[in-house]
C-alpha positions as CSV (number, residue, x, y, z in Angstrom):
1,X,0.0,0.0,0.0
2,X,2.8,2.6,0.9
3,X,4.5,2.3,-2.6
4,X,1.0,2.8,-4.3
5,X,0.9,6.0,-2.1
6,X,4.5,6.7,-3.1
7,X,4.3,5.9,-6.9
8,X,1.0,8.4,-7.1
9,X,2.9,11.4,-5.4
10,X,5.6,10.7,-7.8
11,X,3.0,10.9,-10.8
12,X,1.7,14.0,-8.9
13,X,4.5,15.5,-8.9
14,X,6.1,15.0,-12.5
15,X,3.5,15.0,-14.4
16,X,0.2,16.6,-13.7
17,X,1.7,19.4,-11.4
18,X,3.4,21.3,-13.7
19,X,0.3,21.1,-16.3
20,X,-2.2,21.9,-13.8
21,X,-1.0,25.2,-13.2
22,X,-3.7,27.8,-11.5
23,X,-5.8,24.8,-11.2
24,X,-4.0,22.8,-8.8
25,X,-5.3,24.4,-5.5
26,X,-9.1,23.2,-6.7
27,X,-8.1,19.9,-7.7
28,X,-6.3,19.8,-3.7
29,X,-9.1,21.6,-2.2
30,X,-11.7,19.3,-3.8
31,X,-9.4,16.2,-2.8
32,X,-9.3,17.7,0.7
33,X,-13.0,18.3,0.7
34,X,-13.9,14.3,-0.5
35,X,-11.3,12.9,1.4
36,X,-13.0,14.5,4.6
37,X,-16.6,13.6,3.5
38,X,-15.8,10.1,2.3
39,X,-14.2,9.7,6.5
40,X,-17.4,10.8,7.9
41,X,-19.3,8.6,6.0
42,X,-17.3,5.7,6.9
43,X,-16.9,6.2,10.0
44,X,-20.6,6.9,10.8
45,X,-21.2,3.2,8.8
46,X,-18.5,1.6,11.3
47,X,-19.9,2.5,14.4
48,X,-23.4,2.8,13.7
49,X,-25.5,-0.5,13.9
50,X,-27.4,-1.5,10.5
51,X,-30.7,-1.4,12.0
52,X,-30.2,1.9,13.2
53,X,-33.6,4.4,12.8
54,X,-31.7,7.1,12.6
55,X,-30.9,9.1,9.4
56,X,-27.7,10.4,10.4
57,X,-25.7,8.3,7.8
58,X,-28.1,9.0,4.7
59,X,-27.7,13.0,5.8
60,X,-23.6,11.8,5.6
61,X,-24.4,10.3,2.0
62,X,-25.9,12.6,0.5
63,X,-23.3,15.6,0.3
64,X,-20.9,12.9,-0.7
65,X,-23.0,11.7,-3.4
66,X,-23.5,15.6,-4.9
67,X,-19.7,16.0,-4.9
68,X,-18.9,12.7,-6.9
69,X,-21.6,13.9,-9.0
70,X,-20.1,17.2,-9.5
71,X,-16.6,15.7,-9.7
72,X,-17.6,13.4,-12.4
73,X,-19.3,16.5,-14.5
74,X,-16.1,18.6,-13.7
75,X,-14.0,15.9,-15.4
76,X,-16.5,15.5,-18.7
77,X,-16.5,18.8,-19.3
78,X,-12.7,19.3,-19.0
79,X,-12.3,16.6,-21.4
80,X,-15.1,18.0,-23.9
81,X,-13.1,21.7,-23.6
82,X,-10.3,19.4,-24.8
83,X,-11.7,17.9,-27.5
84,X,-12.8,21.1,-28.3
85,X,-9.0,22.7,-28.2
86,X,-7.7,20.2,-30.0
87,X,-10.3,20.2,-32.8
88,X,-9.9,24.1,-33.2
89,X,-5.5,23.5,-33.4
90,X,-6.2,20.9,-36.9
């Protein structure tokens, strides 16, 4: 598991840092911002019991859900205002 971790910093670091440019504090801060809601979630699914009445882990879901949605749009339209570039350079 640690050289996974290792061998994506080193990805990070040569290639998509240099080409992310003013866009690498959103792609950190939306990182952050998952990482943190994805923990909640978990956690609350660890320690709460299955048959549990209360809603407290769909009201965790749910934010996470709208952010993968939202990351997921984020990268389709990146890669259509490629396609787009690259049409407009032939």
């Amino acid at each position: 598991m640690y050289t996974y971790i290792e061998l994506c910093h080193f990805y990070f670091l040569t290639i998509f840092r240099p080409r992310l440019g003013p866009m690498l504090h959103r792609v950190v801060g939306t990182g952050l911002l998952y990482f943190t809601l994805a923990a909640i979630e978990s956690y609350l699914r660890v320690m709460h019991p299955k048959n549990d009445p209360s809603n407290q882990i769909l009201v965790a879901s749910i934010p996470l859900a709208v952010l993968d949605s939202a990351i997921c749009w984020w990268i389709f339209a990146s890669l259509v205002q490629t396609t787009r570039t690259l049409r407009l350079r032939r």
